[in-house]
N, C-alpha and C positions, 0 to 999 in steps of 0.2 A: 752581323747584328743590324742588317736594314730590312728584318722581315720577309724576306724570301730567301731562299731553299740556297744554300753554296755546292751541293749535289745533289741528282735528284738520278734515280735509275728505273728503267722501266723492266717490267718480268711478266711470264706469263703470256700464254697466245689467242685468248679466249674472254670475251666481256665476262665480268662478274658484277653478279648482285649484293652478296652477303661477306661480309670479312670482321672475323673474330680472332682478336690475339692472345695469346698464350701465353704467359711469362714475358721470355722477352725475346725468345729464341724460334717458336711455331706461331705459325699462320693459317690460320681456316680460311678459304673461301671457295664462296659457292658458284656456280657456275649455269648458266640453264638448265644443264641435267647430269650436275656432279657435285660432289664435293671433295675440293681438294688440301691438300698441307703438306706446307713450305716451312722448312729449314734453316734458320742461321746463323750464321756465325758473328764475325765482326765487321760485313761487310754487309751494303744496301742490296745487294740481292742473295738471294738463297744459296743453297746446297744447290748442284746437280739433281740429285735424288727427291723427287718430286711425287707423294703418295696421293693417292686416287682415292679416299675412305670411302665413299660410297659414289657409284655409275648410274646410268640409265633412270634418273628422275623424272617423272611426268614433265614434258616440257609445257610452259604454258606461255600466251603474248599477254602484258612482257613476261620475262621471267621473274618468280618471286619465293626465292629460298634463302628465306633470312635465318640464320644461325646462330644459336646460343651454346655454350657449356652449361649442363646442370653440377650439381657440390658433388659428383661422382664421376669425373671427367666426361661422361656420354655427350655425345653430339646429339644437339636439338634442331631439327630441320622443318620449317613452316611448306607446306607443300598447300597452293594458293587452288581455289578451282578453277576451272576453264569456264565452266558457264552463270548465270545468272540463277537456272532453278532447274537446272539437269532436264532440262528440254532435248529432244533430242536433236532439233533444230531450233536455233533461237527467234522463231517469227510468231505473231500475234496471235494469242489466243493459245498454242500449243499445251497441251501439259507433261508436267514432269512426269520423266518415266518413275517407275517404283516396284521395286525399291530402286533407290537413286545407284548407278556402276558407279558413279565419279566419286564417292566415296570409300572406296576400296584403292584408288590409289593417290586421290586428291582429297581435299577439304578439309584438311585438318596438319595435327604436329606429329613428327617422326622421331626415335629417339634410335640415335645407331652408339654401336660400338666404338672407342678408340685405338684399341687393339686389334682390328682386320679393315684388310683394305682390299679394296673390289668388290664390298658388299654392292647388295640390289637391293628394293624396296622392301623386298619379303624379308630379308634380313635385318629392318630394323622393328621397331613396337609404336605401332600405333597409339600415342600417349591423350589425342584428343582428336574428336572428330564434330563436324559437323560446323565447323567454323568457315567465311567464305574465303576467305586470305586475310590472315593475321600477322601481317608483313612485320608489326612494331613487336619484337622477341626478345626477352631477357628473364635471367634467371636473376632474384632479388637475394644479393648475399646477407640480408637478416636474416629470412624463415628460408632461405636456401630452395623456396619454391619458384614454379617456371609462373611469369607470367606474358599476357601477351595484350596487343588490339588490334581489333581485327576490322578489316573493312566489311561490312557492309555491302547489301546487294545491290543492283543497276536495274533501270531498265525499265520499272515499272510501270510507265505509259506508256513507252513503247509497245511492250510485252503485250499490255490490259490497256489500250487505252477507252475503253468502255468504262474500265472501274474505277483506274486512277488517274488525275488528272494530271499535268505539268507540277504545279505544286506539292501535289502527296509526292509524287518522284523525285522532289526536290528536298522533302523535311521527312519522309517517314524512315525510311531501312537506316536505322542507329548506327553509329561506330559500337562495337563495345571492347571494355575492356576484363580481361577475364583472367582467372587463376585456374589453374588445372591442381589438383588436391588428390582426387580420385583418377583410377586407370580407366582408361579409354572413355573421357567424360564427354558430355554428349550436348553440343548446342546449338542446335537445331536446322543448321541451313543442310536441305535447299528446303526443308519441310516448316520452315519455320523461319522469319524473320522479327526484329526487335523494334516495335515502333518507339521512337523516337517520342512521339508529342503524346503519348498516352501511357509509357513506359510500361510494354508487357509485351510479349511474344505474343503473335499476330500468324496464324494458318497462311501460308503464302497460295497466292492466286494458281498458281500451277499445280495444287494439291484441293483444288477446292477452295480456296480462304476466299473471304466477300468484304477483307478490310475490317469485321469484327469478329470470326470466330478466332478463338482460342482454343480448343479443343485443339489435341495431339502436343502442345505446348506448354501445356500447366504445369508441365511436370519434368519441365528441364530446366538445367541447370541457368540461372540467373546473371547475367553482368555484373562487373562489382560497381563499373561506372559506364553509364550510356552515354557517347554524346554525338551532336548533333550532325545528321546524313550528311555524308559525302566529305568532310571534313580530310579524309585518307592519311590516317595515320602509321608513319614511314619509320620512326624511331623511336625504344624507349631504354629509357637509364634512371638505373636507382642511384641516389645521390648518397655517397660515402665518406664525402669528405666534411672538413667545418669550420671551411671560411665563410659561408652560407651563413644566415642567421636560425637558431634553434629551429624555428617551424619547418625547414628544407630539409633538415637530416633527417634519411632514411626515407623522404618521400621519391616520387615518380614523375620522371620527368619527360612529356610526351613531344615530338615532332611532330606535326598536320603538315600536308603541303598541300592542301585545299584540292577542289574538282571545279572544271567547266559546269559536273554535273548541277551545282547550286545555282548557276545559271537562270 
């Protein structure tokens, strides 16, 4: 009773990113390029028997496979992208290739089985695409739907420093935060970024965009809340309990751990 741990036991041989628990007995966690679940009993470390759910994940620097349960036990897996606008080298000026490949196995949410283990990529359903890493993942057990926030793009002076200047790189590409409702719903990155100080989807400079067209963008799917570049949002929790005062139940509650890039 002085606040720190009277045992504490370590498990597992491998950094992890993402860890979801289960009852009180399974443990999800994610790994750079796995997902795995752990077992137990009445002791601080697991079963022996150690399942593998899913393998061979797109590795990305860092790694970023945050993990959800949807109201149907399926595992929700955030698979972040590797680059800024599917360049296929990230230096100035470059454009993105098209159609973008890193969408076929990154930039968006993965939804796998609970009942097989050793699945691969192809084995789970692509429930949303087009997001750049949407690290902050939960399913909201009111409407039992997935939601998520996603970060936001980089780079943009670097990339364009013709168009944009330190500042646009600093306040334009939005957090957002998004509900997936519809299958394989569609928002927008690498073709399409969410300005921030004008609030609309913005053509990104690797496809053409000049900082005002909209075109290619009208017609996706919207943020529910935009908020302000580079903020990188890392966690999010629907609040169920009600010790809280009225207005807190049932809302959403987000982690930032901020960027250099505000800089």
């Amino acid at each position: 009773k002085d606040g720190h741990a009277d045992i504490a036991e370590r498990f597992g041989d491998t950094g992890v990113h993402g860890v979801l628990l289960v009852g009180d007995s399974v443990l999800y966690a994610s790994t750079a390029n796995a997902i795995l679940r752990y077992h137990f009993a009445d002791s601080l470390t697991p079963r022996k028997r150690v399942d593998t759910v899913v393998t061979g994940l797109p590795v990305r620097p860092p790694p970023s496979h945050s993990i959800a349960m949807d109201a149907r036990g399926n595992v929700i897996v955030n698979i972040g992208a590797v680059s800024n606008g599917c360049q296929a080298t990230e230096e100035p000026n470059a454009r993105g290739r098209e159609p973008c490949p890193e969408l076929e196995t990154t930039g968006g949410i993965w939804r796998f089985s609970p009942d097989r283990v050793n699945q691969v990529l192809k084995d789970g359903t692509r429930i949303a695409t087009g997001l750049h890493n949407a690290v902050a993942l939960a399913v909201n057990p009111h409407d039992t739907t997935i939601y998520a926030v996603s970060h936001g793009r980089d780079r943009l002076h670097d990339l364009w420093p013709d168009l944009y200047s330190p500042e646009d790189a600093a306040t334009l590409p939005a957090e957002e935060m998004i509900r997936i409702t519809t299958v394989r719903a569609d928002f927008g990155w690498p073709y399409c970024y969410y300005d921030y100080l004008k609030q609309e989807r913005r053509l990104a400079p690797e496809y053409g965009g000049d900082k005002e067209r909209t075109d290619r963008c009208d017609r996706l799917i919207q943020p529910l809340i935009a908020f302000p570049a580079h903020w990188s949002p890392m966690g999010l929790l629907f609040y169920t309990g009600t010790m809280f005062p009225p207005q807190y139940r049932g809302g959403a509650f987000i982690a930032f751990h901020g960027s250099a890039a505000r800089a």
